[in-house]
C-alpha positions in Angstrom: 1.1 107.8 2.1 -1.2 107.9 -0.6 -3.7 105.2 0.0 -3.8 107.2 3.7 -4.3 110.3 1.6 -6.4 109.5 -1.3 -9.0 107.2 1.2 -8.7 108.3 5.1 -7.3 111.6 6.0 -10.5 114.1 6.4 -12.8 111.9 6.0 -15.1 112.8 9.5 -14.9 110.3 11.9 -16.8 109.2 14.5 -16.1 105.7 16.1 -14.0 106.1 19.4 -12.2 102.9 18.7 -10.8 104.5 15.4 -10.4 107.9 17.1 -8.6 106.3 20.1 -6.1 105.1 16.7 -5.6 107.8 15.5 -5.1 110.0 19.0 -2.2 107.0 19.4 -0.9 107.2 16.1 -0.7 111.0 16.4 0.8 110.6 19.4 3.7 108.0 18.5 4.7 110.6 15.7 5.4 113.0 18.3 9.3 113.9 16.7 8.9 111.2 13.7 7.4 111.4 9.9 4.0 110.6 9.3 5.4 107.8 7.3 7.5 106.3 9.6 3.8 105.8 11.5 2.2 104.7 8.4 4.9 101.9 7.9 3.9 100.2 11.6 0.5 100.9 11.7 -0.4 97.5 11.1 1.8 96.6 14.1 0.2 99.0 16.1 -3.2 97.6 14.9 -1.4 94.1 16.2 0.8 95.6 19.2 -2.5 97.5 20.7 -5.5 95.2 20.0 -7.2 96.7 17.2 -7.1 99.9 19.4 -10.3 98.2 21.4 -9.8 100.9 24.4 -10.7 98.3 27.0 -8.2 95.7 26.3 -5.9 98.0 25.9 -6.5 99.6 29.2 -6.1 96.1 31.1 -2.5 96.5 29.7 0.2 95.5 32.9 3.7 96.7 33.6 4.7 93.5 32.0 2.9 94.3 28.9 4.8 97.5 28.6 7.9 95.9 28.8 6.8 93.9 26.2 5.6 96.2 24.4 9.2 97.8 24.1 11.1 94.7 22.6 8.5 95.2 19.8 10.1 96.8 16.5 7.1 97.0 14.9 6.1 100.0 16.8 8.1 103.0 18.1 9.6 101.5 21.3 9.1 104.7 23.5 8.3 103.5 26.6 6.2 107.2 27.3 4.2 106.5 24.3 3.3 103.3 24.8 2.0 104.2 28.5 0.5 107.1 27.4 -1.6 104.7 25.1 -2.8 102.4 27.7 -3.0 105.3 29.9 -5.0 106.9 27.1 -7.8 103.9 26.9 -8.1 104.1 30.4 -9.2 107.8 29.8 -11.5 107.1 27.0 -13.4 104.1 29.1 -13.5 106.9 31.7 -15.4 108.7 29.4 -17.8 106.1 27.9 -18.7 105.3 32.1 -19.5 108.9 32.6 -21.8 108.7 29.8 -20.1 110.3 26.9 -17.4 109.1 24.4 -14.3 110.3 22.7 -16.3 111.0 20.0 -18.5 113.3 21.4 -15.7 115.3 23.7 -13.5 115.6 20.3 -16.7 116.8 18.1 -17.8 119.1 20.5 -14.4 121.2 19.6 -16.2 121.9 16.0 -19.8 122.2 16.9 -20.1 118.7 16.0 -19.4 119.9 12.4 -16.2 119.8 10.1 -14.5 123.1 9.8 -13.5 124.0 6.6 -10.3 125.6 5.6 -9.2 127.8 2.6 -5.9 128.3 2.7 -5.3 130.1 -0.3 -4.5 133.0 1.2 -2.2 132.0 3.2 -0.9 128.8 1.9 0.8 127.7 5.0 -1.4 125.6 7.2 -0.4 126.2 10.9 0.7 123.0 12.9 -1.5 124.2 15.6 -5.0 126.4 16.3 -6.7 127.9 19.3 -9.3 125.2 19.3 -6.5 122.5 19.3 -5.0 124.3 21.9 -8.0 124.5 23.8 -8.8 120.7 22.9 -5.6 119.6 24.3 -6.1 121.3 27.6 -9.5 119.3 27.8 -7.7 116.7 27.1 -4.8 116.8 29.5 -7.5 117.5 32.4 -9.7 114.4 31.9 -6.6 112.3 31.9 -5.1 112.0 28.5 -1.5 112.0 27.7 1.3 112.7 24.7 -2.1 115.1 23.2 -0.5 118.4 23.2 -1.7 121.0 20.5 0.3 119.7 17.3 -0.7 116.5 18.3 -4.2 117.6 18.4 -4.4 119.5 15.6 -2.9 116.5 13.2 -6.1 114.7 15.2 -8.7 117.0 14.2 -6.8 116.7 10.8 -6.8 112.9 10.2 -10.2 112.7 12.1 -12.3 115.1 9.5 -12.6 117.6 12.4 -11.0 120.4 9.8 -10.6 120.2 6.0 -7.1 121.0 5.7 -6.7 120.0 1.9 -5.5 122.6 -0.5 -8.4 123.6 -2.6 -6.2 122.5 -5.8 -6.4 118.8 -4.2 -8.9 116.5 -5.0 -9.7 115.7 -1.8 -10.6 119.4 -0.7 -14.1 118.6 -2.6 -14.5 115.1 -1.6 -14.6 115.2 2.2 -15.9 119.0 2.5 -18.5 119.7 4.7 -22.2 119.4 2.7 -24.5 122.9 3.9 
């Protein structure tokens, strides 16, 4: 949790294999700890291909089952299809001439939000822009990305700096004017 911490979450991120990770990861903790996701990351990394959308997408019926005899992941057989399902949406995307990058971004004006919860010191599990990502989500095809999910994505993803302004990291990964 630390090394995730002190090294990836918040730092803004841009490349739509790594975002098409962490939309998954997200997803798969739908109900779970972040650390129980942390733990099998590495075989999700395995499981899903390095998260390389278009291998992922060629996934079969066969791979799902598969997929599901595999303890290093959660064996949830609507999250794995959701992630196949998922690349699939993001290669949808990339044909029409845009990315995952640039849909997600577009949420923020293409610039991190930054947070100061100190006066309310309870950061909320979801926001109108989450909600209204998720929606834009759900209609070009994505599944298991409702707002929670979403908001943990814009999170992890540097889309908001959710860091308490007593943590290290607040300063580190805030946005530059």
């Amino acid at each position: 949790m630390r090394t995730y911490h002190d090294e990836e979450c918040g730092v803004p991120l841009h490349d739509d294999a790594k975002l098409f990770e962490l939309l998954t990861l997200e997803g798969a903790q739908a109900g779970l700890s972040w650390l129980t996701i942390l733990k099998r990351r590495p075989g999700y990394v395995k499981a899903f291909k390095k998260f390389n959308p278009k291998a992922v997408a060629a996934f079969n019926d066969a791979d799902v089952e598969r997929l599901l005899e595999n303890v290093d992941i959660i064996r949830h057989r609507g999250k794995i299809e959701s992630t196949i399902n998922n690349a699939g949406a993001v290669l949808n995307l990339q044909k029409n001439g845009s990315s995952l990058d640039e849909l997600l971004w577009s949420f923020v004006d293409n610039k991190p939000l930054q947070r100061n919860w100190t006066r309310d010191p309870n950061v909320p599990a979801s926001t109108p822009r989450a909600t209204l990502m998720s929606k834009e989500l759900k209609k070009r095809g994505f599944r298991f990305v409702g707002p929670t999910t979403c908001y943990s994505l814009m999170q992890a993803a540097g889309l908001v700096n959710d860091h308490s302004p007593q943590c290290r990291r607040y300063a580190e990964v805030r946005p530059r004017r």
